[in-house]
C-alpha positions as a Markdown table, in Angstrom:
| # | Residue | x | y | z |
|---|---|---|---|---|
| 1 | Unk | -23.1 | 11.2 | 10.9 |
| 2 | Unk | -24.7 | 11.5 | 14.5 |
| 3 | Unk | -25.6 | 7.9 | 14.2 |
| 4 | Unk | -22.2 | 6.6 | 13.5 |
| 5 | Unk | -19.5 | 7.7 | 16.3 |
| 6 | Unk | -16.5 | 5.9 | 14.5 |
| 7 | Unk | -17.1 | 8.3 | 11.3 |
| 8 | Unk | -17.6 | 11.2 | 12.7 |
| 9 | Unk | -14.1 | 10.9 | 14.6 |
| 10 | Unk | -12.9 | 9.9 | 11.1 |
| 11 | Unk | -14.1 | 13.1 | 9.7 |
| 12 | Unk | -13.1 | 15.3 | 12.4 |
| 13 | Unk | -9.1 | 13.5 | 12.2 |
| 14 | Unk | -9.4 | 14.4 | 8.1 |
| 15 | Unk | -10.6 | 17.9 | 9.0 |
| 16 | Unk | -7.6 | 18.4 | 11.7 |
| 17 | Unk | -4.8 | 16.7 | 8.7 |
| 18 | Unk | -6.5 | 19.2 | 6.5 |
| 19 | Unk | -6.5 | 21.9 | 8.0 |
| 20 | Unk | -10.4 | 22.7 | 7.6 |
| 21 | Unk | -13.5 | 21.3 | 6.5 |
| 22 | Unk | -13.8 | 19.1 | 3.3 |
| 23 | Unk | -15.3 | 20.4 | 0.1 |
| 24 | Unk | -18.3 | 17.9 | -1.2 |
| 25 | Unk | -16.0 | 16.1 | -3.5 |
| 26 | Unk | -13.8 | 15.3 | -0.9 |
| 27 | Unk | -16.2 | 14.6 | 1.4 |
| 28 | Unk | -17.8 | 12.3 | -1.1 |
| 29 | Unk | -14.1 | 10.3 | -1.4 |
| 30 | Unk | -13.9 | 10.1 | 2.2 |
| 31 | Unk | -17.6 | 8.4 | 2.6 |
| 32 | Unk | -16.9 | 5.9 | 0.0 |
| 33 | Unk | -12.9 | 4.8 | 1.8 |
| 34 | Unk | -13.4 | 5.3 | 4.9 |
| 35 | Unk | -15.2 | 2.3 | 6.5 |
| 36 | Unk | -12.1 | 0.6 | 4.9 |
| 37 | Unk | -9.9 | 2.6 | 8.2 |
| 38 | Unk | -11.3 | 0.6 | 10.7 |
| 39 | Unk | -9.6 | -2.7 | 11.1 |
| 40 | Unk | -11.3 | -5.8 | 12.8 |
| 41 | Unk | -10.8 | -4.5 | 16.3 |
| 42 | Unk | -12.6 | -1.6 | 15.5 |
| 43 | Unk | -9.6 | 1.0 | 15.0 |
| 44 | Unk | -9.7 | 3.3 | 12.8 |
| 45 | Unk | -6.5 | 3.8 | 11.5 |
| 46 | Unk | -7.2 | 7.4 | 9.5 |
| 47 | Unk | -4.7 | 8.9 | 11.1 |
| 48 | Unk | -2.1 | 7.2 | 9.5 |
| 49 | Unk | -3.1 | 9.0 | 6.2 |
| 50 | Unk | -0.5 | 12.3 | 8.1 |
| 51 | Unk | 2.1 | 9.9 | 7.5 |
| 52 | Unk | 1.4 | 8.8 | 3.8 |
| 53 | Unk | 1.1 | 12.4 | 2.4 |
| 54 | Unk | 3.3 | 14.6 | 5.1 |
| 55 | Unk | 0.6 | 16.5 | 5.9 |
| 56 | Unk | 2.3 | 19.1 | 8.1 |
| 57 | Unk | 3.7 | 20.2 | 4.8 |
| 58 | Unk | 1.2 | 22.2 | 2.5 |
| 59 | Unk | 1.6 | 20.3 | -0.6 |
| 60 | Unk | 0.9 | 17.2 | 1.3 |
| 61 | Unk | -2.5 | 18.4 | 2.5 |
| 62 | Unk | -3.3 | 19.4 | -1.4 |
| 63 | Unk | -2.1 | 15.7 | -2.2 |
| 64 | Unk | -4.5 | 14.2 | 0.3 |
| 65 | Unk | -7.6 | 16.5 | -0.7 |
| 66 | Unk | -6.5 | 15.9 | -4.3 |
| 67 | Unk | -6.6 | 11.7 | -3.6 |
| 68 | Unk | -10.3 | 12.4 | -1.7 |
| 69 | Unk | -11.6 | 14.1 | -4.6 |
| 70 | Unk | -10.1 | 11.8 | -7.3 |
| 71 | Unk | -12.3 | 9.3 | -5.5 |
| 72 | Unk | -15.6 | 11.2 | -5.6 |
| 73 | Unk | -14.3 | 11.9 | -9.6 |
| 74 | Unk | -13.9 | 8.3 | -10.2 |
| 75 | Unk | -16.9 | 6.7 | -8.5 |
| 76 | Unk | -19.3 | 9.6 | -7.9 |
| 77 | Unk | -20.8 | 10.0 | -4.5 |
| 78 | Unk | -21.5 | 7.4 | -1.5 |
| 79 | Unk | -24.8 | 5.8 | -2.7 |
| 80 | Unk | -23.7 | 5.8 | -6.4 |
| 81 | Unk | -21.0 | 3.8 | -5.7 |
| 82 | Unk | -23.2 | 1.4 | -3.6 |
| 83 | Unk | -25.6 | 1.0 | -6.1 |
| 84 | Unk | -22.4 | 0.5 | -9.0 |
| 85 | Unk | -20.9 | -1.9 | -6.5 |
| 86 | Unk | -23.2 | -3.9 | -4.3 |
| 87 | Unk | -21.9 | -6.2 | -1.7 |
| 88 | Unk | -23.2 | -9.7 | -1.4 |
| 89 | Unk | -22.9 | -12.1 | 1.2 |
| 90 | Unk | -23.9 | -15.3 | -0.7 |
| 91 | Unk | -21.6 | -15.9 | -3.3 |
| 92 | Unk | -19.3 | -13.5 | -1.2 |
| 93 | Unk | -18.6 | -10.4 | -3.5 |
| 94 | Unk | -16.9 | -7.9 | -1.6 |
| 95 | Unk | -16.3 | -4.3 | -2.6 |
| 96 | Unk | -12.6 | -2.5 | -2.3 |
| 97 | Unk | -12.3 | 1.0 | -3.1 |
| 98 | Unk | -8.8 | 1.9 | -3.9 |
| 99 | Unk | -7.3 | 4.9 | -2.7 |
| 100 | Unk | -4.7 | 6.8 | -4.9 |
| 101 | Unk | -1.8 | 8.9 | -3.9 |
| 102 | Unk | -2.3 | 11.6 | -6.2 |
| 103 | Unk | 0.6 | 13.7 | -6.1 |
| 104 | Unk | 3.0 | 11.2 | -5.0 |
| 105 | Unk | 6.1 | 12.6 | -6.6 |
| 106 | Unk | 5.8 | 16.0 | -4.4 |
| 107 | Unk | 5.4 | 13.7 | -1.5 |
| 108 | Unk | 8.8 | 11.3 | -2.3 |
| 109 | Unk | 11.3 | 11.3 | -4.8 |
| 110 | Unk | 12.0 | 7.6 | -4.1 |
| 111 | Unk | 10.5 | 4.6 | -2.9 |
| 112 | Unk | 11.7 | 1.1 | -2.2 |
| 113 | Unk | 10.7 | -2.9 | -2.9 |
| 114 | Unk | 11.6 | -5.1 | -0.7 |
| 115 | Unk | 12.8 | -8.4 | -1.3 |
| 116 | Unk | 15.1 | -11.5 | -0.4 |
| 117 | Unk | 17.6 | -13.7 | -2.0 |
| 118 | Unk | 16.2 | -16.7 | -3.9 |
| 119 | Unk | 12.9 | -14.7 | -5.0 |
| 120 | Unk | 12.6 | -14.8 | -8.8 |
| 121 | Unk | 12.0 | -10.7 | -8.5 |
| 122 | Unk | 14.9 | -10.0 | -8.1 |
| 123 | Unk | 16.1 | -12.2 | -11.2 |
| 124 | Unk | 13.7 | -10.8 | -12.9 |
| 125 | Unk | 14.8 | -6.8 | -12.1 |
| 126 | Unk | 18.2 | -8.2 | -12.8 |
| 127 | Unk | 17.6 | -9.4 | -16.4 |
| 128 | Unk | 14.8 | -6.2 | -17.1 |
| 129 | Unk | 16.0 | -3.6 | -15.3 |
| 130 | Unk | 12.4 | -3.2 | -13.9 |
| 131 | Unk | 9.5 | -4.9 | -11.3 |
| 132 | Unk | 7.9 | -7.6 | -13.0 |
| 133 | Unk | 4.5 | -6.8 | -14.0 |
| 134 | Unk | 1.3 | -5.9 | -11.8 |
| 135 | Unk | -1.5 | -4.5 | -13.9 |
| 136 | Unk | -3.2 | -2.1 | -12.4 |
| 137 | Unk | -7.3 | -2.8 | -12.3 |
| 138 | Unk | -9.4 | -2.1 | -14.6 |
| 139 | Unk | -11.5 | -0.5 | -11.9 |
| 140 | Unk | -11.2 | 2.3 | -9.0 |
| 141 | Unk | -13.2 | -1.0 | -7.0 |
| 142 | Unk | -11.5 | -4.3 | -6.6 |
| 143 | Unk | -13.4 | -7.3 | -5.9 |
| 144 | Unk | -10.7 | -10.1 | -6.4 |
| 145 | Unk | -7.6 | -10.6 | -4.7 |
| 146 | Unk | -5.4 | -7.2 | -5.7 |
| 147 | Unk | -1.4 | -8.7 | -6.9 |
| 148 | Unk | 0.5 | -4.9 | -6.4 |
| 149 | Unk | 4.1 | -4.3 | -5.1 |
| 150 | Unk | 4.5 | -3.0 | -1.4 |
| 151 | Unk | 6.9 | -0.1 | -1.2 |
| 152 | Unk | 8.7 | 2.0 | 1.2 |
| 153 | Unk | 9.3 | 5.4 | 1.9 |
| 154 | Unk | 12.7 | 4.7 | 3.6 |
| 155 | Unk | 15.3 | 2.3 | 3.9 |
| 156 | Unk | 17.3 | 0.9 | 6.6 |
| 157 | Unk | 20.9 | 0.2 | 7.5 |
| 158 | Unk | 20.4 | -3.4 | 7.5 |
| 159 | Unk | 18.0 | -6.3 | 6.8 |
| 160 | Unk | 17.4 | -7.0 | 10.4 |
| 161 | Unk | 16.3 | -3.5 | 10.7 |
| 162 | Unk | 14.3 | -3.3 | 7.6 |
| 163 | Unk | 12.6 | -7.1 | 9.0 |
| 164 | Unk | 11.4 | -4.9 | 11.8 |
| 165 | Unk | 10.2 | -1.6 | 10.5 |
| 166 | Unk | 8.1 | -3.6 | 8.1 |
| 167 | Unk | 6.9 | -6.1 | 10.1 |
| 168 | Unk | 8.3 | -8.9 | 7.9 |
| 169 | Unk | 9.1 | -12.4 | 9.5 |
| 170 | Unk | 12.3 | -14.5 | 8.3 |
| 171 | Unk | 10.2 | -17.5 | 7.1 |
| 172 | Unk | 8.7 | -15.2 | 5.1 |
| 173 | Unk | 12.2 | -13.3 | 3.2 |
| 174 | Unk | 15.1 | -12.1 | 4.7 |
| 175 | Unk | 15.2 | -8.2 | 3.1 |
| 176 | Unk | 18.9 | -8.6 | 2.1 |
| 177 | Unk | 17.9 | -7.1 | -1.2 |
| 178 | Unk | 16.0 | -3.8 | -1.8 |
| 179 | Unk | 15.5 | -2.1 | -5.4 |
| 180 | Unk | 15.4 | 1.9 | -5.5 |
| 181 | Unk | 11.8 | 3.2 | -7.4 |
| 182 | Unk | 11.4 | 6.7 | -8.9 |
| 183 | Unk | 8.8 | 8.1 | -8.0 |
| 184 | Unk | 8.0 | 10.1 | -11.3 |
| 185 | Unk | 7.6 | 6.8 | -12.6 |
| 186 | Unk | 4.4 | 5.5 | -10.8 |
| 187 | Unk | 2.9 | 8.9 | -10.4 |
| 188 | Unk | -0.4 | 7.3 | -11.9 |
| 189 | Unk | 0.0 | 3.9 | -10.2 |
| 190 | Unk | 0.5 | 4.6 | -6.4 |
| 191 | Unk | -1.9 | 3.4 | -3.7 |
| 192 | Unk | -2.5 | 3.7 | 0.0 |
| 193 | Unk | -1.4 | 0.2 | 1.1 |
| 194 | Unk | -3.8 | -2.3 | 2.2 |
| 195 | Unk | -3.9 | -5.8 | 4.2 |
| 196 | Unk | -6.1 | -8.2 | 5.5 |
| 197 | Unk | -6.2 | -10.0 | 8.9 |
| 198 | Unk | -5.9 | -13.7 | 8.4 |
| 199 | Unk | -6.8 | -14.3 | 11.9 |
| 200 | Unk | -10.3 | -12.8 | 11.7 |
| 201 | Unk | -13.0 | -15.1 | 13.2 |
| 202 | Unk | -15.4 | -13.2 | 10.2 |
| 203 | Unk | -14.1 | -13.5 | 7.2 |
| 204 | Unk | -11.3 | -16.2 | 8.1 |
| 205 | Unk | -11.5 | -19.0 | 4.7 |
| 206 | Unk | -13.4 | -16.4 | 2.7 |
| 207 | Unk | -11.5 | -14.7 | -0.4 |
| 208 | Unk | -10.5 | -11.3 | -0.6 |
| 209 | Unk | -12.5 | -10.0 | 2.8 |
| 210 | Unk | -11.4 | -8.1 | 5.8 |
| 211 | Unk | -9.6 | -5.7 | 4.2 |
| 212 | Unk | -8.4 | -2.5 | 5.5 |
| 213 | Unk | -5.8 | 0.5 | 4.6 |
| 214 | Unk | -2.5 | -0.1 | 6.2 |
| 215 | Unk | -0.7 | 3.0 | 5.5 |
| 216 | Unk | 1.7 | 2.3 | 8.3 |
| 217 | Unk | 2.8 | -2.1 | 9.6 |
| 218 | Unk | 1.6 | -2.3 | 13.0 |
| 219 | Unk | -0.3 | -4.7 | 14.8 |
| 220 | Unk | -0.4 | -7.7 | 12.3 |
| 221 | Unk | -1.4 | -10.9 | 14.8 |
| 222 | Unk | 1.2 | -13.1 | 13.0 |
| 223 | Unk | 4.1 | -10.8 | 14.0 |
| 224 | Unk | 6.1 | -11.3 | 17.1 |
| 225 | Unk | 6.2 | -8.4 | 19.4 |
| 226 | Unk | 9.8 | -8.0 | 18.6 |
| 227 | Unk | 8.5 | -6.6 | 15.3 |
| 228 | Unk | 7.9 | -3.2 | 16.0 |
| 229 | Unk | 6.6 | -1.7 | 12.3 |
| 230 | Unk | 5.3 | 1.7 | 11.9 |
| 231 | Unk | 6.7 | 2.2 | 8.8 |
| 232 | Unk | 5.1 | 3.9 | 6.0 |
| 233 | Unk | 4.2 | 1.1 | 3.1 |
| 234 | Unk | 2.4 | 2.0 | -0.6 |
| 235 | Unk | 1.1 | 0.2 | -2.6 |
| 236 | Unk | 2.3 | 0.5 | -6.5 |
| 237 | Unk | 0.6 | -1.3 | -9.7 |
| 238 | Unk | 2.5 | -1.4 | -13.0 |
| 239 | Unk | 5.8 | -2.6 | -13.8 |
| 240 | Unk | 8.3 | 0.5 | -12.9 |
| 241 | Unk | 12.5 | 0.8 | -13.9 |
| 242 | Unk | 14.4 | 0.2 | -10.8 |
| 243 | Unk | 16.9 | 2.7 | -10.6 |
| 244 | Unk | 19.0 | 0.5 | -8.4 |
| 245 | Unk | 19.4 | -2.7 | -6.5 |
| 246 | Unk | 21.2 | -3.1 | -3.6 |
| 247 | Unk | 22.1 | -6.8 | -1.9 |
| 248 | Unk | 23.8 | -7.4 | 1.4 |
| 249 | Unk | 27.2 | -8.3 | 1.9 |
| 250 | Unk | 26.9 | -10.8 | 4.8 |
| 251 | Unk | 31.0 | -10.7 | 4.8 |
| 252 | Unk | 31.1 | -6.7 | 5.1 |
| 253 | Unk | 28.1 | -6.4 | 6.4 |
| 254 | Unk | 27.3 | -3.1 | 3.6 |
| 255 | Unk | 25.0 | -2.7 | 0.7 |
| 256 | Unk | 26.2 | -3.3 | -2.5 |
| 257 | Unk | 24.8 | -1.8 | -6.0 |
| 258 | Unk | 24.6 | -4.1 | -8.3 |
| 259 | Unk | 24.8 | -3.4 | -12.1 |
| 260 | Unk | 21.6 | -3.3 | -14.0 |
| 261 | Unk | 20.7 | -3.1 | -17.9 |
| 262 | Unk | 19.8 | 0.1 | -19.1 |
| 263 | Unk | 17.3 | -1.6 | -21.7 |
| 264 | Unk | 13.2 | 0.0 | -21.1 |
| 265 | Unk | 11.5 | -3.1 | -22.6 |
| 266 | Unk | 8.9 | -4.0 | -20.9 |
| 267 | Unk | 8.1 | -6.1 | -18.4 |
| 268 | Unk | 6.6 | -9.5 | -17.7 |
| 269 | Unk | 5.2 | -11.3 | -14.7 |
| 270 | Unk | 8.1 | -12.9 | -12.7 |
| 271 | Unk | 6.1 | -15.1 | -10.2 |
| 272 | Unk | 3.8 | -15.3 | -7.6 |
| 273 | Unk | 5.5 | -14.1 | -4.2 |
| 274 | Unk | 5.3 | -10.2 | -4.9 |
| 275 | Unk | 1.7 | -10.2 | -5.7 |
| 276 | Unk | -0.1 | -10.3 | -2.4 |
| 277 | Unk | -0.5 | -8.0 | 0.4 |
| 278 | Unk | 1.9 | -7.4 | 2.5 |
| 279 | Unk | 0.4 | -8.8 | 5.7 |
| 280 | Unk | -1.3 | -11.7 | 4.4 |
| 281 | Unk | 0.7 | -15.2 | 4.7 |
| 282 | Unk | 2.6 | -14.4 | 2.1 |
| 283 | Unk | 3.6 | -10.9 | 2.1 |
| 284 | Unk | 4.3 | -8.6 | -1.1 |
């Protein structure tokens, strides 16, 4: 710890959302994620885990200790998952610890996708009743591009605004259609978001590198200043029933519900436009 500043302000942010000092499990979890905090500028964006579990709230500090120690469960301690998962720099094999929201349904009832008109998605939710399909790995580690939904914790009272809060350019959808996600549903499938700068001089060209957590869109390079973000964003695996979906009415400039069927079969893949992070290129 004294030889590495950045992680010992991690630690000491954890301790202060906690409340107090770690247990071993948890500090275990929190050696193995937390490089992933620091983005390319060298930020670490820790902090932003107060905002993914609430935790001013007492049952949000148990879900956050709850999600460092499912980590530590999962993967063991630091150097065990080192030795499980090396990193190699020729062939380029990265390693991604996932970090789950455990607890997620005392955190949020609801969460929501969002999406724009013309993106199969949304045909698909319409003809399923659910998201298309994103299986969740195999793995607590990924080392290929992940393909997961990016949800929200709230919604907004139009597309413009929800554009902004998520840091979501035009060219890339227009958010005049969000679908409403229980949360008791991906209880066992909800991540802490992540993203990956395309504009990094280091791993720019190279597959699945340069990731980081993103609990809250901010500071992508690609987004004009005008895009504010700090919005809370998840990441969920799994193909979930959409309670509802809502379009926008350009005419009467409201949200409409639109009727879905009330069939649980399951679901298939729809297409590729959901499946990436959202602040690569193509966002999810």
């Amino acid at each position: 710890m004294e030889d590495d500043p950045i992680e010992a302000e991690q630690l000491e942010v954890l301790e202060t959302l906690l409340g107090r000092r770690l247990t071993q499990s948890e500090f275990q979890g929190f050696l193995i994620v937390g490089n992933r905090f620091v983005d390319r500028f060298g930020h670490s964006r820790i902090g932003e885990l107060g905002r993914v579990f609430y935790t001013d709230s007492p049952h949000g500090r148990r879900a956050l200790a709850a999600s460092l120690a499912r980590v530590a469960a999962t993967l063991g301690s630091y150097e065990q998952f080192a030795n499980a998962f090396p990193v190699t720099i020729i062939p380029p094999l990265p390693a991604y610890p996932l970090l789950p929201i455990v607890g997620i349904e005392t955190l949020q009832p609801i969460v929501y996708r969002v999406l724009g008109r013309g993106n199969r998605e949304v045909d698909h939710i319409r003809a399923t009743g659910h998201l298309s399909m994103r299986s969740q790995p195999s793995e607590a580690v990924l080392r290929t591009t992940p393909r997961g939904h990016w949800c929200a914790y709230e919604k907004w009272a139009t597309p413009e605004e929800t554009s902004r809060a998520l840091q979501i350019l035009p060219e890339w959808r227009d958010c005049s259609v969000r679908a409403t996600i229980r949360t008791t549903s991906i209880a066992d499938s909800a991540f802490v978001a992540y993203s990956v700068d395309p504009n990094d001089p280091g791993t720019k060209g190279l597959t699945f590198h340069g990731y980081f957590f993103e609990g809250v869109t901010q500071d992508h390079d690609e987004a004009p200043y005008i895009l504010p973000g700090t919005a809370v964003q998840i990441c969920v695996y799994g193909a979930p029933r959409v309670e509802s979906l809502e379009d926008w009415d350009d005419r009467l400039e409201v949200w409409q519900t639109r009727p879905l069927p009330t069939s649980t079969a399951a679901s298939k893949p729809a297409d590729d436009d959901a499946a990436s992070p959202a602040h690569t290129h193509r966002p999810a």
